[in-house]
N, C-alpha and C positions, 0 to 999 in steps of 0.2 A: 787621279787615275785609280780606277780601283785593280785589283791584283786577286786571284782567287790563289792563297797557297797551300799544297797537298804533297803528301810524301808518301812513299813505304807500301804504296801497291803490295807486291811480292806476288805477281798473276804468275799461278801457275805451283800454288802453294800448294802441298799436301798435308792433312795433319790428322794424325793418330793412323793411316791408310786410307783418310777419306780426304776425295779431292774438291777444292773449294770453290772451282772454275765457274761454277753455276751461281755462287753466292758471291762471286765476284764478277759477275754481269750483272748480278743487280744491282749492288754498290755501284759501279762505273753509269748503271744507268739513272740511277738514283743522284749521280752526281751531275748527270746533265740536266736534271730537272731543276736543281740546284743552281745551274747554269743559266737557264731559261728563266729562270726566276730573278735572280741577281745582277746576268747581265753584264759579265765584268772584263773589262778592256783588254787581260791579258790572262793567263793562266800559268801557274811554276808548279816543276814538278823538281824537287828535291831529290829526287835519288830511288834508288830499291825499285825499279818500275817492275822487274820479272824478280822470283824469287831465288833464281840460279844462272850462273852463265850459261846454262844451256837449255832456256826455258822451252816448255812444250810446243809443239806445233799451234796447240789451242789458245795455249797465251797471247801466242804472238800474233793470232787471229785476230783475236779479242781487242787487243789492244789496238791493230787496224781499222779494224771497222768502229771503236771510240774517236779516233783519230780523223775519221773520215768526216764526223757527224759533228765535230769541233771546228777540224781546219777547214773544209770543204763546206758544209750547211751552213756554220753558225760566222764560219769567217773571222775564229779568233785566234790570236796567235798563241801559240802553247814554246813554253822553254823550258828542256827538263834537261837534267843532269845526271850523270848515271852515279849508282851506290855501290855500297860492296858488295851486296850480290850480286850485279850486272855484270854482262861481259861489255866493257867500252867498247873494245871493235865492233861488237854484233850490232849494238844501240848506235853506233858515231857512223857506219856502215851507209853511205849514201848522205850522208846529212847536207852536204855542199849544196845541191841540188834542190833538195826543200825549204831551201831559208826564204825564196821567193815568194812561196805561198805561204808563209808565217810560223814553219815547223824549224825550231832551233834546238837538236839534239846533239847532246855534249857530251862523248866519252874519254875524249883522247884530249888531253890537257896541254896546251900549249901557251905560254905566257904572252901577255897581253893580244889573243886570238881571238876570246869567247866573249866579248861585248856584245851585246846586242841594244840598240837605242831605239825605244821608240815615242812615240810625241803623245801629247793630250794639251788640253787646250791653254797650260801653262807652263807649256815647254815639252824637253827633251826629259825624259829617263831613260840612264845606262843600267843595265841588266849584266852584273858580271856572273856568268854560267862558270862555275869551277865543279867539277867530276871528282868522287873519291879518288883521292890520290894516296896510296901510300908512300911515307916517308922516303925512302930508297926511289922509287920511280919523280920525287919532287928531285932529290939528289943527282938522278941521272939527265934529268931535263935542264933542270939549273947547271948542269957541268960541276959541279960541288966536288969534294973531297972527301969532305967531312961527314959523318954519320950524324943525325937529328934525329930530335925527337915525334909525335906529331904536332906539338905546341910551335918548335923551331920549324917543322913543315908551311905550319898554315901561315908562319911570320914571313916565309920567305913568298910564297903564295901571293898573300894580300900585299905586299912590298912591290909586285909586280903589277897591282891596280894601280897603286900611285905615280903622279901625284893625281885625285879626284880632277875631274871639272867641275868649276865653280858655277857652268852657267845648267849644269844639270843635276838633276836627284839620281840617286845611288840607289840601288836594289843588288844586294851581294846571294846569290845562290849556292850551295855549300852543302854538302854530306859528311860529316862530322860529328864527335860526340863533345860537343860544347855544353861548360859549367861556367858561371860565373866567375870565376877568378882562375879556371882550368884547377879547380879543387877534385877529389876521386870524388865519384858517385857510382851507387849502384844502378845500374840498366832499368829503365821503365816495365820492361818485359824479360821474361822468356825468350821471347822469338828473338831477340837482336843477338847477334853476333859478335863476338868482340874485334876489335879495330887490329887489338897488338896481344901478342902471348907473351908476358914476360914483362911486357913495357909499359911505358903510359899513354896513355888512348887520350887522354882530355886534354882539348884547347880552350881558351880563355875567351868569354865572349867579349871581351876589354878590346880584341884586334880591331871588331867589327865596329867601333865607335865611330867612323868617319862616314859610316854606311848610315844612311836613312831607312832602309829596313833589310833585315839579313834574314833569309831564309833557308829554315835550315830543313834536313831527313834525318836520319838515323833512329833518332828514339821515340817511341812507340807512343807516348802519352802527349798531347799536346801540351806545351807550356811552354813560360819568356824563361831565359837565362839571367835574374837579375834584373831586366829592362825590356821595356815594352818591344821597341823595337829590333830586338835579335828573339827569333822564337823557332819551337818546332811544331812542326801542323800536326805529327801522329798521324799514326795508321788510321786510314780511315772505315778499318776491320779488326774484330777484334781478332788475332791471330795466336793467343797463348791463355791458360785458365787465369793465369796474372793480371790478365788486363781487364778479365770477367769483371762488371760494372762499372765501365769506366766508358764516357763519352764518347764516342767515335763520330768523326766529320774531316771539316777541312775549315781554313782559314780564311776569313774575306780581308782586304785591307784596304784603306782608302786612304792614298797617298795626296794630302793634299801639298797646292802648289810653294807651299812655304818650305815643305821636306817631312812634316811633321803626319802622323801614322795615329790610327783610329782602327784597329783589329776588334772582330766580330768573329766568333766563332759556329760556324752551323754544324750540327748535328747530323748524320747519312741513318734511315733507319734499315740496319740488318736484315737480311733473308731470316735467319735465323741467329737468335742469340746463344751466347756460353755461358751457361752458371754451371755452378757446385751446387750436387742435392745430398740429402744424406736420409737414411731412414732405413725399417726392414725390408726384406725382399719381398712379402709378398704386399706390405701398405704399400711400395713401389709400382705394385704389379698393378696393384685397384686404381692408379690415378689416370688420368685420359692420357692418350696418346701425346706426346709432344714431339717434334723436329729438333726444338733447338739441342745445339752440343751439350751435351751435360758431361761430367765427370760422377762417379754417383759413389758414396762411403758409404757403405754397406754398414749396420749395425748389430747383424745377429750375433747371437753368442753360437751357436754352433756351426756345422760344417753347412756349408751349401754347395750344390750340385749346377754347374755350367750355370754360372751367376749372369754372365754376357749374354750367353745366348736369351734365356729367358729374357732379363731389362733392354735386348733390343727388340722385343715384342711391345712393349710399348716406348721406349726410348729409342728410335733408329739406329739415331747419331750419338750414341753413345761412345765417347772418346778414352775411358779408364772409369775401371772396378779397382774399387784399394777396400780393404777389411779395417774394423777397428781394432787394435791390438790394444789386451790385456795386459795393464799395469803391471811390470817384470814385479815390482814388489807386494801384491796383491795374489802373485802366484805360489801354489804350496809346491815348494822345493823338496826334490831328492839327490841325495849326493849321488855323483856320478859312480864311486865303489858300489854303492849300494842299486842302483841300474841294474849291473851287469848281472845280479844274481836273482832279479825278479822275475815271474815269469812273464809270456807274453800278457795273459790278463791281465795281468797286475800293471804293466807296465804302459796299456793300451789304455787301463783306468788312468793311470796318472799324467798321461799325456792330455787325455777328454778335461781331468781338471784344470791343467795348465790353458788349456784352449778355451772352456768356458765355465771357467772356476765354478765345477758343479762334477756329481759323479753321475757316470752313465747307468741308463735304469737297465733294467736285464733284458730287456729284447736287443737293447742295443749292444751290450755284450754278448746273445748271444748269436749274433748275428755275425759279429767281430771273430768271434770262437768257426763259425762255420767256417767267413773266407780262410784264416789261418789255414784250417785245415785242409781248405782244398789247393791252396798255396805249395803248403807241404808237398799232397800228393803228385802235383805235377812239378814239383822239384824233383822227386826223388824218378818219377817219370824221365 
């Protein structure tokens, strides 16, 4: 069987004030070309499908009319799982109703509920659909007492798969932040979320052993935890300057009929890509027009005048302007007593050196001397 596995959408994204919606119909449709290409008997969708519980009207658009052109045209069945930014009710809202036609969407977690079996020409595959769950919510489902951790969550979780069937392969679905032994890691990205404030977020991909392939969402970089078969597909956008040059796609997996798992990784190429530029503002100014997101370090040593607005004349999509700061020990210091008694010139020079360790020539002082003084006048105005 093969299995197409992707995660971490987040339609409906906004970043820096710009909205993505447009660069995420390309990706979506870039991923059915993907599809057409590949061919592949089922598709997983790991978690994060919108990037908030109360996603736009547009997302939710968007994501129908994908949905339309998967389940309806291509006639394949799609299983997704909702993440922590989803609202379960919104995403699991009707789902009863679609399993006919091949759509199995999972937010509301109920144990041993979310199997889904389907066949290829060496049998059955079980599909177990498990939805972000926090802790407390595994707690009140399980009737529990006791407080857990998310490590103790997902044991009680996968405790609720067992025991496997022996006469079918496993496919485990999961949004979680899984490390190989549930050791701390830092987050792939930016964009991700944390699971727990205070607590610990990582489960051990050691549960997932009885599984023949665990797919997972949460973190933004595809990669196995430790073993080929427990892995996470990534964002298949890039959604933070973090993630700037880093691969973005989705996973193919070819589950052949022994259990044993053969993962291929393809590639989605961007609307537009996010680098980091850095240089002065006007060698900035001279380069051609670009779309992609840039972040851009600015390098001048002195003051510059509405830096944004200018580099979105040739940068659009311009996401953050940051300055290069001068080395605090590189700078000529005055003690603070001795501040208070300088005049304004004096004090306007030594600021100019601290800013670009250089002194200002005399038009720029006096220039500085004019606003002062008309400063003054309409103070005293």
């Amino acid at each position: 069987m093969k299995i197409l596995h992707t995660a971490d959408w987040h339609l409906g994204k906004w970043l820096q004030g710009i909205s993505l919606l447009d660069d995420q119909r390309h990706m979506l449709w870039e991923l059915l070309a993907t599809i057409d290409e590949e061919k592949p008997d089922v598709i997983v969708m790991a978690g994060d499908i919108y990037d908030r519980a109360i996603p736009p009207v547009e997302a939710i658009q968007l994501f129908g009319e994908w949905l339309q052109e998967v389940i309806e045209v291509r006639q394949i069945p799609f299983l997704a799982v909702t993440g922590n930014h989803d609202s379960p009710g919104r995403v699991h809202f009707g789902s009863a109703f679609m399993k006919s036609a091949g759509l199995h969407l999972v937010g509301d977690w109920v144990p041993r509920k979310h199997t889904v079996r389907l066949e290829d020409e060496a049998g059955p595959v079980d599909f177990h659909l498990i939805p972000y769950m926090d802790p407390a919510q595994v707690k009140f489902r399980l009737q529990q007492e006791e407080s857990m951790s998310h490590q103790q969550a997902m044991e009680r979780i996968v405790g609720t798969c067992l025991p496997l069937d022996e006469n079918a392969r496993h496919v485990f679905v999961g949004h979680a932040f899984v490390t190989p032994y549930g050791e701390p890691e830092d987050n792939t990205s930016e964009a991700e979320r944390p699971l727990a404030i205070g607590g610990a977020e990582y489960v051990s991909a050691q549960l997932f052993h009885d599984f023949h392939y665990t797919a997972l969402g949460h973190l933004h970089r595809a990669h196995h935890c430790g073993t080929d078969h427990v892995r996470f597909a990534g964002s298949p956008m890039t959604y933070a300057i973090s993630e700037a040059g880093t691969d973005k796609g989705v996973l193919l997996i070819e589950l052949a009929a022994d259990g044993a798992v053969d993962v291929t990784f393809r590639a989605l190429e961007p609307r537009r890509k996010m680098r980091r530029i850095e240089g002065n503002l006007q060698d900035l100014l001279r380069q051609e027009v670009s779309e992609d997101y840039v972040i851009i370090k600015l390098l001048d040593a002195g003051p510059v005048l509405s830096p944004m607005e200018q580099l979105r004349t040739v940068y659009p999509n311009t996401l953050h302007v940051e300055r290069q700061l001068v080395a605090m020990d590189a700078m000529p210091s005055v003690a603070l007593s001795e501040r208070k008694q300088l005049s304004e010139k004096a004090l306007f020079t030594a600021f100019l050196q601290e800013l670009a360790s250089e002194e200002p020539d005399e038009d720029t002082v006096t220039l500085f001397q004019e606003a002062w003084h008309h400063a003054e006048q309409e103070s005293d105005n």
